[in-house]
C-alpha positions as CSV (number, residue, x, y, z in Angstrom):
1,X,-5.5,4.1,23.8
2,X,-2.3,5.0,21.8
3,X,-2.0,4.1,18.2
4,X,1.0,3.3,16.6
5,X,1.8,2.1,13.0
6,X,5.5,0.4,11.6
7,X,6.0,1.3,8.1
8,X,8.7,1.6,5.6
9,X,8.6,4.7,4.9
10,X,5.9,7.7,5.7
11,X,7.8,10.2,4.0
12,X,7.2,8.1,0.6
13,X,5.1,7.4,-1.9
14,X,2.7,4.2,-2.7
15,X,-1.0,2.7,-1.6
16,X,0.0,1.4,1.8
17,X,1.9,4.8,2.4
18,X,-1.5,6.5,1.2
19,X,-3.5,4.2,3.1
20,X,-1.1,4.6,6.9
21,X,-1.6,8.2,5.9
22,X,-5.1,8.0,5.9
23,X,-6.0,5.7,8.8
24,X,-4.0,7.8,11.0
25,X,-5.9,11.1,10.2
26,X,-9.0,9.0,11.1
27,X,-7.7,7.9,14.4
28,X,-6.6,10.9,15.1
29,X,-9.4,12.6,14.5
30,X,-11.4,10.7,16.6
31,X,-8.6,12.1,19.8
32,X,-6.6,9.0,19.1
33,X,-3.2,9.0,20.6
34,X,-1.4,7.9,17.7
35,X,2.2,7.6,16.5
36,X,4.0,6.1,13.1
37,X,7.6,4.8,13.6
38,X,8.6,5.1,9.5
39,X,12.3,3.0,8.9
40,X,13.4,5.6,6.7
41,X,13.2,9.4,5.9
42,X,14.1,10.3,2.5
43,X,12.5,14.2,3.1
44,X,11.7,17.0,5.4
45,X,8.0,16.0,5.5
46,X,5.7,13.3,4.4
47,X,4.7,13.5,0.6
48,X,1.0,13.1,1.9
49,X,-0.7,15.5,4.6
50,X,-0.9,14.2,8.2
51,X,-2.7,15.5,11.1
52,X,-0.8,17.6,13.4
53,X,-1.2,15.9,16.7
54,X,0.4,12.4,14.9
55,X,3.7,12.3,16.3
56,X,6.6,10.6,13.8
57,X,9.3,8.8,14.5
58,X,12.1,8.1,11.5
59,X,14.3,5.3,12.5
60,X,16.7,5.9,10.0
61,X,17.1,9.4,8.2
62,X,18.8,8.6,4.4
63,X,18.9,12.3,3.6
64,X,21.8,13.4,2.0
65,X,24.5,14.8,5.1
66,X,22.1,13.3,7.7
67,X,24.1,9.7,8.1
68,X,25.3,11.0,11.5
69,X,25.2,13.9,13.9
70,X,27.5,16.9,14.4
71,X,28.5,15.6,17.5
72,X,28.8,11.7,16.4
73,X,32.1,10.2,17.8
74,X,34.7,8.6,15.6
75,X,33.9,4.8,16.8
76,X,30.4,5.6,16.3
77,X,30.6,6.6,12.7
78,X,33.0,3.2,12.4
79,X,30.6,1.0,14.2
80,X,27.6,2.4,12.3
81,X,29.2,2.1,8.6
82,X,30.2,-1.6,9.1
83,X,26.6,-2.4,10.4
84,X,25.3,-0.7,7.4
85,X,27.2,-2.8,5.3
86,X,25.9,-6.0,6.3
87,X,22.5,-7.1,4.6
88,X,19.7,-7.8,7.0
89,X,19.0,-10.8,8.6
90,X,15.3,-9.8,10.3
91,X,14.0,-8.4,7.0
92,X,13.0,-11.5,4.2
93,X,15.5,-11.0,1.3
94,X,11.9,-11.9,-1.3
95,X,10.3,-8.2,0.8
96,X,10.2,-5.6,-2.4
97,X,12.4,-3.1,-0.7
98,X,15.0,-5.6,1.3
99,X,18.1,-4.2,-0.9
100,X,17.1,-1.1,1.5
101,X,17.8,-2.5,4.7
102,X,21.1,-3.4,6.6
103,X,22.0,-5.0,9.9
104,X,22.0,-1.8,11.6
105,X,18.8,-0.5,10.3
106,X,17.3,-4.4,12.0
107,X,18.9,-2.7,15.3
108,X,17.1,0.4,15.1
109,X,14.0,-0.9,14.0
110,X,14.3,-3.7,17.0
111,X,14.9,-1.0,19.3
112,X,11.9,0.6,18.8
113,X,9.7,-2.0,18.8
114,X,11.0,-3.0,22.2
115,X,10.4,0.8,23.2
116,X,6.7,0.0,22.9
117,X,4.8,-0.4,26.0
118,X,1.4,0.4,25.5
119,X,-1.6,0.2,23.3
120,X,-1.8,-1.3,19.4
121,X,0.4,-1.7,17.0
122,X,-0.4,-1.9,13.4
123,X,2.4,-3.8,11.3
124,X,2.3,-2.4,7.0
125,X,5.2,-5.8,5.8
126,X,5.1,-9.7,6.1
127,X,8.6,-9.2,8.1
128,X,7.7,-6.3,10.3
129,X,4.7,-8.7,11.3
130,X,7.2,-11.1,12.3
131,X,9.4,-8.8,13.9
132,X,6.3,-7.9,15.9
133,X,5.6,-11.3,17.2
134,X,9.1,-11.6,18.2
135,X,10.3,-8.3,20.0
136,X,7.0,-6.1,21.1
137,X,5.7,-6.7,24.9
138,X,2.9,-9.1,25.0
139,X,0.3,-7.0,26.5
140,X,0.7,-4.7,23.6
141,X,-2.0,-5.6,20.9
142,X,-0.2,-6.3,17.5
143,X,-2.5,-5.9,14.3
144,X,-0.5,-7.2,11.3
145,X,-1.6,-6.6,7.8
146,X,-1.8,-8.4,4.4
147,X,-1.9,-6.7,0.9
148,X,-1.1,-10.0,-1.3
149,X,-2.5,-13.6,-0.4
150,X,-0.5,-16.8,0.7
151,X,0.9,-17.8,-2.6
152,X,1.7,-14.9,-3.9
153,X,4.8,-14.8,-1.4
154,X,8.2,-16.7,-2.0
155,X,7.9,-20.0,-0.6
156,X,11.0,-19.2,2.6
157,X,8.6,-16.1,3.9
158,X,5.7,-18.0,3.7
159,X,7.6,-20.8,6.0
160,X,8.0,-17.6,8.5
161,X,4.3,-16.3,7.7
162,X,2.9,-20.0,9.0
163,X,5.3,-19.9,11.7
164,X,5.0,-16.8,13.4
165,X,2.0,-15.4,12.2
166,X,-0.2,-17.8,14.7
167,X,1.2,-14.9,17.7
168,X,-0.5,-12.0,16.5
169,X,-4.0,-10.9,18.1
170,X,-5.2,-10.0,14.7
171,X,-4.7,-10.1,10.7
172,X,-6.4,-7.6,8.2
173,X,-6.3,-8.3,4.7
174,X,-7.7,-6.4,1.6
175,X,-9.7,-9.3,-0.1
176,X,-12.5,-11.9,0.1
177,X,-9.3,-14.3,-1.6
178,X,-6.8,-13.3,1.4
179,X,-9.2,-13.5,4.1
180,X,-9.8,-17.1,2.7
181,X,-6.2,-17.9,2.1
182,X,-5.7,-17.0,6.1
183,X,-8.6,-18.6,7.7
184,X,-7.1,-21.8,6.5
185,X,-3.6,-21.0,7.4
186,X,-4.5,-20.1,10.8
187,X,-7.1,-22.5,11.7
188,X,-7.0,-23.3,15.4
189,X,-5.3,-20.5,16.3
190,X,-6.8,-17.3,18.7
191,X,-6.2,-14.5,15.5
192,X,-9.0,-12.8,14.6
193,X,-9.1,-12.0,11.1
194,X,-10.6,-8.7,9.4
195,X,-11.4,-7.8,5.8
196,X,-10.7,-4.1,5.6
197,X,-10.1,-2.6,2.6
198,X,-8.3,0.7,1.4
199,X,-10.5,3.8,1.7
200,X,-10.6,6.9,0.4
201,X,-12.3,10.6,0.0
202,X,-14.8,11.0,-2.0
203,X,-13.4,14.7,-4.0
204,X,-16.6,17.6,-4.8
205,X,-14.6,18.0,-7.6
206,X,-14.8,15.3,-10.7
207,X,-13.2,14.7,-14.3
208,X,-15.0,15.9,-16.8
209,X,-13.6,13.2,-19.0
210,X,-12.8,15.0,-21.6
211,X,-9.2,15.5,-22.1
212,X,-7.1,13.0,-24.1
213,X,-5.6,11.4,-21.6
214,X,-5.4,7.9,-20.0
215,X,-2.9,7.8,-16.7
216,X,-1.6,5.3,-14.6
217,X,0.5,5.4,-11.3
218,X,2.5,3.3,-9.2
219,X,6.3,2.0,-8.6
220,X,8.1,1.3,-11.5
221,X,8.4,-2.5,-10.4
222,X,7.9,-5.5,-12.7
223,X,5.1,-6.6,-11.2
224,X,3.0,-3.2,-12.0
225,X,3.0,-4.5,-15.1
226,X,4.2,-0.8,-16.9
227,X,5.9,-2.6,-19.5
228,X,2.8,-4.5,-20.4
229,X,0.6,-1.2,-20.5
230,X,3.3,0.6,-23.0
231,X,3.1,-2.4,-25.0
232,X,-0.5,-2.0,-25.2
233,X,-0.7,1.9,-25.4
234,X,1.9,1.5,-28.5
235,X,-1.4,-0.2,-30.2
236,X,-3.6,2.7,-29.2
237,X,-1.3,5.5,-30.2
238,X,-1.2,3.8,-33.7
239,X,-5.0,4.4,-34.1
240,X,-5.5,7.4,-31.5
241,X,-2.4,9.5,-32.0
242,X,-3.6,12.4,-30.3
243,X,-4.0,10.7,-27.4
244,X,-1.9,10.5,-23.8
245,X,-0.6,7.9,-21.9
246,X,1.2,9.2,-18.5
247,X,2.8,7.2,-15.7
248,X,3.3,8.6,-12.5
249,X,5.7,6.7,-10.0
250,X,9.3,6.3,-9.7
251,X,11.3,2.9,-9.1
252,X,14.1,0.6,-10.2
253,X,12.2,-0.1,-13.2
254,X,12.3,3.4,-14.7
255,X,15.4,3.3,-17.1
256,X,14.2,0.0,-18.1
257,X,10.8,1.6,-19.1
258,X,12.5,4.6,-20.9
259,X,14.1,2.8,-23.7
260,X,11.1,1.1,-24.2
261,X,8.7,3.7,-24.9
262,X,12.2,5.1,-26.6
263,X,12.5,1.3,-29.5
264,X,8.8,2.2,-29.9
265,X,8.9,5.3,-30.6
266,X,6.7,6.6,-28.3
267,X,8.0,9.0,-27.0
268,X,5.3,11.7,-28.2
269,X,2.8,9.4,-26.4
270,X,4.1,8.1,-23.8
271,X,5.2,9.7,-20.8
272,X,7.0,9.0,-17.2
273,X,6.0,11.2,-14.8
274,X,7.5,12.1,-11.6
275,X,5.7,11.1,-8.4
276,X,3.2,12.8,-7.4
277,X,1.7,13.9,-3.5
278,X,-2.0,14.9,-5.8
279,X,-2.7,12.3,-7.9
280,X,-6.1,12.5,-7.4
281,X,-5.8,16.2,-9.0
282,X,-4.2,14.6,-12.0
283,X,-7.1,12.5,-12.5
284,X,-9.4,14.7,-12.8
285,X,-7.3,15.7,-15.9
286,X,-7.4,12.5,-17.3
287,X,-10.7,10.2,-19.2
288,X,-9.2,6.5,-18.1
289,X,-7.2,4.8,-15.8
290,X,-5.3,1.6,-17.0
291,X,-4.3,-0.9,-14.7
292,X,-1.6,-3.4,-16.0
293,X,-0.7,-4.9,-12.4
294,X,0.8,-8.5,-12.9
295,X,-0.8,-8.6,-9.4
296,X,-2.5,-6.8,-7.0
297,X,-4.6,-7.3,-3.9
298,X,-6.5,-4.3,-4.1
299,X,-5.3,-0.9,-6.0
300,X,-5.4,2.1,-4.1
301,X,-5.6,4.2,-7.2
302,X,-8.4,2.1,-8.2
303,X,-10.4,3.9,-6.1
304,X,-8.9,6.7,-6.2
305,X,-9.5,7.0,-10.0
306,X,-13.2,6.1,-9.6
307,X,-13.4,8.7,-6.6
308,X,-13.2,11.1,-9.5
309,X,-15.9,9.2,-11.7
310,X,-12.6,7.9,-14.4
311,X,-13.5,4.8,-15.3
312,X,-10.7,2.0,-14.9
313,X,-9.9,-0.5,-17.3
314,X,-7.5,-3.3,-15.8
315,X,-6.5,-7.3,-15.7
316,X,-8.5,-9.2,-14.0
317,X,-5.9,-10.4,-11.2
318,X,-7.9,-10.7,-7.3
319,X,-7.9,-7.1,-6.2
320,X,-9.5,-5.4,-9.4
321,X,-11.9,-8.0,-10.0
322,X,-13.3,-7.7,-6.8
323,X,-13.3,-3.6,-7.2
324,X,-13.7,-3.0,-10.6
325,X,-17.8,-4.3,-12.0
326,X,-17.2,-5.8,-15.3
327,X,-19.1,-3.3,-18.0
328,X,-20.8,-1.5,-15.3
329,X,-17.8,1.4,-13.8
330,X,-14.9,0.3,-15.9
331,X,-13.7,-3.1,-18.2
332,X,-11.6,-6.2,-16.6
333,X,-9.9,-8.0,-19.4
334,X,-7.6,-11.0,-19.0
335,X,-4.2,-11.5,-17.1
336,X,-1.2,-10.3,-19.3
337,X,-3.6,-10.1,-22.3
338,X,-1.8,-6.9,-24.1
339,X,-4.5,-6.8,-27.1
340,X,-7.5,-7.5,-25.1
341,X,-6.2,-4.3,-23.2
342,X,-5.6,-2.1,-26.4
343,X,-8.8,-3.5,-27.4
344,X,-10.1,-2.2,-24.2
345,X,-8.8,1.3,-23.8
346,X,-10.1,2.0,-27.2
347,X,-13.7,1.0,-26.5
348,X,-13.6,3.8,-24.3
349,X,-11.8,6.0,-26.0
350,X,-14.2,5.8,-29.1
351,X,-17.3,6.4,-26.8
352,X,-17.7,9.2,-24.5
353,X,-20.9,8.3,-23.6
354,X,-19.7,5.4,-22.3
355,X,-17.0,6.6,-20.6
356,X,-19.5,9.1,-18.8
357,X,-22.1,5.9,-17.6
358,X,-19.3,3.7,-16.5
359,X,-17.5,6.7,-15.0
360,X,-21.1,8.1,-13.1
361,X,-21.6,4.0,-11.3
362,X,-18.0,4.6,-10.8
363,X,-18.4,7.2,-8.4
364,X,-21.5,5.6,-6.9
365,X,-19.6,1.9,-6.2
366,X,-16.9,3.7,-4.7
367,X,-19.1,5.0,-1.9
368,X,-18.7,1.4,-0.2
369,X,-14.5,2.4,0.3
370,X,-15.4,5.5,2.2
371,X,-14.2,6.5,5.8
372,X,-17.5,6.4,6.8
373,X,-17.8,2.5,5.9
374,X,-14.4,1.6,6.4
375,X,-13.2,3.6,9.3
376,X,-16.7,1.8,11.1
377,X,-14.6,-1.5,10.2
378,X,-11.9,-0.4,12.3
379,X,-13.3,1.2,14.7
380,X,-14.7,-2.4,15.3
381,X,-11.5,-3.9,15.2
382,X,-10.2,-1.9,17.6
383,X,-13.0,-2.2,19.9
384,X,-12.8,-6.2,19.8
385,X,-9.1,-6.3,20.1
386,X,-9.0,-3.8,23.5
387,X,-12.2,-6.1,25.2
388,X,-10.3,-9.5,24.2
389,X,-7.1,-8.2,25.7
390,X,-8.5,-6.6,28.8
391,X,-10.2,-9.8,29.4
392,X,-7.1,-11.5,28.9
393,X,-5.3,-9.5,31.5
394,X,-8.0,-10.0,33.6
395,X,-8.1,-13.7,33.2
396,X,-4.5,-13.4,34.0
397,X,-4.8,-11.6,37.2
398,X,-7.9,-13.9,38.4
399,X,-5.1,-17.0,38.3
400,X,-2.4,-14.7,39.6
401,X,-4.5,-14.0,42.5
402,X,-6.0,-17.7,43.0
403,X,-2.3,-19.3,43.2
């Protein structure tokens, strides 16, 4: 049964591009047929390693001289430049990245969803969800997924969310909060709900938590909170100046984030780093990982960072606190609290020791966000989905044949 996963773009950076990454290799290591159709390409090949036998589709290739073909006629080039300079209408303008799509981008994307014949597809966006429910063949199986609960969208998308949500077969979501959030939005309906959380490797190789260093990584985006964490790391550097702060990511945010560190002066503390495709190898080089998310449903890097035994210290929005075990692998302190998260970051840095027992229960808890547990989750999933459709067409047929 063929496999195939919409997503913004595969040859970027971020959890969900992490986690698409991942969950393909897993199907296709179990012989899956399995394919992603990524909107855009922005490089020659995707920033995190995928299996050879996945096959990928770009939709739309942004690379610099790639806007059309050698061959491309004149009217096509016209026709293709006006499209592109029409905002979208299929994409939600509230989606993070909608400044990014166009009315001929919606085409292509369209397109290829109606191309789609066969098997599952797994939706990564609210709108490509939608987009699902409106232009993919009804006996393929559409598997949309969640990363932020109900509220937390604007309030026109979640008018389309309780409207067209209702035609999927199924909805994954990353938290015990979302899965609640959805039950109630789609009571009465036939969508199966699954809570299936990010998952990740579990590396031979571990910090030794030793180096000066506390990191963080993620888009430069307001609600990653970045500004919040420099804020709070100008505290620490006052008191610890031989210590690190880095910030991996890249994002619309980044200038913004430059003369920040740049009025506080710290600039010998503080550092913007580019994206990274090993992140996890920069952990190892680091003691704690900070986590100033406005919001968040669940945090990747989260696990990533305790993967490597670093401990995490973060606000307690929903995903952390159901990650993160207060004063047992890392410290949740309070929403948007800047001091409390100084305060924090410099409990650990004064004690070793305790960096080393929260980091060890760390690397234990984390064994629950393995492939091994979570790949069994969708295994499931996929296994539930295939019987209920196959006894829908079957159903089908019996009436069919009856009339």
């Amino acid at each position: 049964m063929k496999v195939t996963f919409l997503v913004y773009n595969i040859y970027g950076m971020g959890g969900t591009v992490r986690t698409v990454a991942n969950t393909a290799n897993y199907f296709a290591a179990q012989n899956r047929e399995v394919e992603i159709i990524s909107v855009r390409r922005t490089s020659a090949k995707p920033m995190f390693d995928l299996d050879k036998r996945i096959k990928i589709t770009p939709i739309f290739d942004a690379r610099m001289g790639k806007l059309f073909g050698k061959n491309t006629p004149l009217y096509k080039k016209i026709i293709k430049r006006i499209l592109m300079k029409v905002p979208s209408i299929f994409i939600d303008k509230s989606e993070d990245l909608y400044h990014m799509f166009n009315l001929f981008v919606d085409f292509k994307i369209i397109a290829a969803l109606k191309k789609i014949n066969k098997g599952i597809l797994i939706t990564t966006i609210p709108s490509f969800n939608i987009l699902a429910t409106k232009f993919v063949k009804k006996n393929v199986i559409k598997i949309g997924q969640e990363h932020l609960y109900f509220a937390g969208h604007a309030p026109g998308l979640q008018n389309k969310i309780k409207k067209h949500y209702n035609k999927l077969d199924a909805l994954t979501c990353l938290t015990d909060s979302e899965i609640k959030d959805y039950q109630e939005l789609l009571k009465g309906s036939k969508v199966d709900l699954y809570k299936v959380e990010n998952a990740t490797d579990i590396p031979n190789e571990i910090s030794q938590l030793d180096k000066k260093v506390v990191i963080a990584a993620g888009r430069y985006a307001p609600e990653k909170g970045f500004d919040l964490l420099i804020a709070a790391f100008t505290k620490v550097m006052k008191k610890y100046p031989d210590w690190k702060l880095k910030i991996f990511g890249s994002g619309a945010e980044e200038e913004a984030l430059r003369q920040k560190i740049f009025e506080e002066k710290a600039y010998n503390n503080i550092f913007l780093m580019q994206k990274t495709n090993n992140i996890i190898g920069e952990m190892k080089n680091s003691s704690i990982y900070a986590l100033s998310s406005r919001y968040e449903s669940f945090g990747m890097v989260i696990i990533e960072a305790m993967s490597v035994g670093v401990p995490c210290v973060g606000f307690a929005c929903t995903g952390p606190r159901e990650v993160i075990k207060h004063q047992e692998d890392g410290i949740l302190v309070e929403e948007g609290n800047v001091d409390e998260l100084a305060n924090s970051i410099m409990t650990l840095i004064e004690s070793e020791e305790l960096r080393k027992q929260y980091g060890r229960m760390a690397r234990k808890n984390v064994e629950k966000y393995t492939f091994k547990v979570v790949g069994g989750k969708w295994d499931r999933i996929l296994e539930e989905q295939l019987k209920k459709n196959l006894n829908k067409s079957t159903k089908k047929t019996l009436i069919q044949t009856t009339a």
